[in-house]
C-alpha positions as CSV (number, residue, x, y, z in Angstrom):
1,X,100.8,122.0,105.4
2,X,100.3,120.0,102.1
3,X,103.3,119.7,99.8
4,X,101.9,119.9,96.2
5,X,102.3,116.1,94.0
6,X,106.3,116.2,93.0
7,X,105.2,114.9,89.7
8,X,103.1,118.5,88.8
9,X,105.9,120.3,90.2
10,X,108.6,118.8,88.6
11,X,106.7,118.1,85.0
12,X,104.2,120.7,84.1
13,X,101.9,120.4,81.8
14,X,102.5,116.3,82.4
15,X,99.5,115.1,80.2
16,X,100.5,111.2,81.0
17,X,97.4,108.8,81.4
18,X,98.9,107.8,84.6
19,X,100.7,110.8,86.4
20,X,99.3,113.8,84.1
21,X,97.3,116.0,85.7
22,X,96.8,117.6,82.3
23,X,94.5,114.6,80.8
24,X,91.1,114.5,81.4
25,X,90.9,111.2,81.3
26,X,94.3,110.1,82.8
27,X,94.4,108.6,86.2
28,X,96.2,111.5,88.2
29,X,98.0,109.7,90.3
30,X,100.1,112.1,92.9
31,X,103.5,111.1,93.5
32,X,105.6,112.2,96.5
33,X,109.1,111.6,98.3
34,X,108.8,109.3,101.5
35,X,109.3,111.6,104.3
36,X,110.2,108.8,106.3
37,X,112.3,106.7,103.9
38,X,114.9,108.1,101.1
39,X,114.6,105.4,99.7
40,X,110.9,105.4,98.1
41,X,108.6,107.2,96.5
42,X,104.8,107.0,97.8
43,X,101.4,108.0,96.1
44,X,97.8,107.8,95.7
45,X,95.3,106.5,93.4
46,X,92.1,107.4,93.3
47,X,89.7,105.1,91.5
48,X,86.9,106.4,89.8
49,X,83.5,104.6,88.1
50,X,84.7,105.1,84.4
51,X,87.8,102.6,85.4
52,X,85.2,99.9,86.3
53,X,86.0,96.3,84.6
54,X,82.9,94.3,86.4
55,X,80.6,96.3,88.8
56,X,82.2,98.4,91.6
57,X,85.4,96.8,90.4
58,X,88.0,99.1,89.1
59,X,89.9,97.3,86.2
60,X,93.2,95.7,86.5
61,X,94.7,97.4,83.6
62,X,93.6,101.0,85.9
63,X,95.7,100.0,89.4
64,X,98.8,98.4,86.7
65,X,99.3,102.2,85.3
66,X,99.0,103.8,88.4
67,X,101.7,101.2,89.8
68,X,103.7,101.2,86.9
69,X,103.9,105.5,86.3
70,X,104.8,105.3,89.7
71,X,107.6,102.6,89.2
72,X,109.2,104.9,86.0
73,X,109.6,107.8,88.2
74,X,111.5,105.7,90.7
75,X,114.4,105.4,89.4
76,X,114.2,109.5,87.8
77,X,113.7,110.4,91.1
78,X,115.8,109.0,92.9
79,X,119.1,108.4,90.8
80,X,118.8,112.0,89.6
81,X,122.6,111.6,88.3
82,X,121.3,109.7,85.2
83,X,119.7,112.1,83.4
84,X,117.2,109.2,82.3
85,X,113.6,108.5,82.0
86,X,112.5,105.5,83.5
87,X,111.0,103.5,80.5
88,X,108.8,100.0,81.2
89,X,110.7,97.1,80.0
90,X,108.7,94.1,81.8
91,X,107.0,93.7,84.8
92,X,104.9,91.1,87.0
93,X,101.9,91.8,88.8
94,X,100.2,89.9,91.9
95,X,96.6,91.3,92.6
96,X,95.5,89.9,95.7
97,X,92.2,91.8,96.9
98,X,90.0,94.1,94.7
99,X,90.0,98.1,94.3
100,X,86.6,98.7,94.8
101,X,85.3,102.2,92.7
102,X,85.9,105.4,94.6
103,X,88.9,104.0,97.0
104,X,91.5,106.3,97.3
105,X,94.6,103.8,97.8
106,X,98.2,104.4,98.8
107,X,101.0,103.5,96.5
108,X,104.9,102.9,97.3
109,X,107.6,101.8,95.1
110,X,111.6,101.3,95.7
111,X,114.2,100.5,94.3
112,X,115.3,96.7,94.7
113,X,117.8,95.7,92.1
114,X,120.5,97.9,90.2
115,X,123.7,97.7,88.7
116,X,125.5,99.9,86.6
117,X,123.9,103.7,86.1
118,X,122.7,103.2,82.4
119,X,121.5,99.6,83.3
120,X,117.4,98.6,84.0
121,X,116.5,98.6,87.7
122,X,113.9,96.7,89.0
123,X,111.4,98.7,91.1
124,X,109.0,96.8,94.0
125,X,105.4,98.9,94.2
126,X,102.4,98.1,96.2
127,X,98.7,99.5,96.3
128,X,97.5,99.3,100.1
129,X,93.8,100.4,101.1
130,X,93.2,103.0,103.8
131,X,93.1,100.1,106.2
132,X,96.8,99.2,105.4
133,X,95.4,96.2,103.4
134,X,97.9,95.1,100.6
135,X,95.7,94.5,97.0
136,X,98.0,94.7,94.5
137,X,102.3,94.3,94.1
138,X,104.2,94.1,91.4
139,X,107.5,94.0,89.7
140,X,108.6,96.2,87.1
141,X,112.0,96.2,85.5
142,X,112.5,99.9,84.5
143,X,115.1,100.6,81.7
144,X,116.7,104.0,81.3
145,X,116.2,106.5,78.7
146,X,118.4,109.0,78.0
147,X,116.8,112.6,76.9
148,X,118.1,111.6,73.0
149,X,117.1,107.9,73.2
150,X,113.2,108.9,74.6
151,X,113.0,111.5,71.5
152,X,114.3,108.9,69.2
153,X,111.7,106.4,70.7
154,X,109.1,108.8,70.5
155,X,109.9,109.6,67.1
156,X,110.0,113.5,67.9
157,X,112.4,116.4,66.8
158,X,112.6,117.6,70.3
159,X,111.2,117.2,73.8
160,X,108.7,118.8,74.9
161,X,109.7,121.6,76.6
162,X,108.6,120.1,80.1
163,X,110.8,116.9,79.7
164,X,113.5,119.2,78.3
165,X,113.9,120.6,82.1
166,X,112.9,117.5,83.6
167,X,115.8,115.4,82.2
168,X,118.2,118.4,81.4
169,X,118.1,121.0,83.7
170,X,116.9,120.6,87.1
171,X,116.8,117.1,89.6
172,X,113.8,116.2,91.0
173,X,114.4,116.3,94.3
174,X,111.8,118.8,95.7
């Protein structure tokens, strides 16, 4: 049985270049809770030919969003008492093989530094290849957002309705 992507369950109508399944063009990354480990969140990429940066080679900037929307709902999912969006702050990447166009990778991210609740975490994510083959890690210091900071940010009235139950009603934990 195939549990639908947490991130179109839990965020409808997500239209995120990284994690919206409502953008055409977005990346559609699928995020899911680690059966086996708490203590993660895991994922998949797939690259496709319009994320090309040389030939066959999907751009950097493509496997950094995937990594990185997966790295901001980290710390949402998985500290679901701060009522917080994960928002990038900084982050360091290491690519070590390339994504070649059509590969359908795996992603992980975990927590690996926190402190206080309302404080940034820093969140460890990885790209593998079917093969198990590491290409890409990275480092990304997540700071939290609470639901009136993110509209502030934004420089909106009000949250979309699908953030509004996101970061107000329900936690993510299906």
């Amino acid at each position: 049985m195939t549990t639908a992507p947490l991130n179109t369950i839990v965020l409808p109508g997500n239209d995120c270049f990284g994690c919206g399944h409502d953008n055409p063009g977005g990346l559609k990354i699928e995020v899911f809770r680690d059966p086996e480990n708490g203590e993660r969140l895991i994922g998949t990429f797939r690259s496709a030919a319009h994320m090309n940066g040389f030939p066959n080679i999907t751009h950097g900037g493509a496997i950094y969003t995937a990594l990185d929307c997966l790295a901001s709902w980290t710390p949402t999912v998985l500290r679901p008492a701060v009522k917080a969006a994960g928002v990038l702050r900084s982050a360091e990447m290491r690519y070590r093989l390339p994504l070649h166009t059509g590969m359908c990778v795996s992603l992980a991210a975990w927590i690996t530094e926190e402190t206080k609740p309302w404080k940034p975490v820093v969140v460890q994510a990885e790209a593998r290849d079917a093969e198990g083959k590491l290409l890409t890690a990275g480092q990304f210091k997540m700071a939290p957002l609470s639901p009136e900071r993110l509209r502030e940010v934004a420089g909106i009235d009000r949250l979309p309705e699908n953030w509004r139950r996101l970061l107000l009603e329900s936690p993510p934990s299906r």
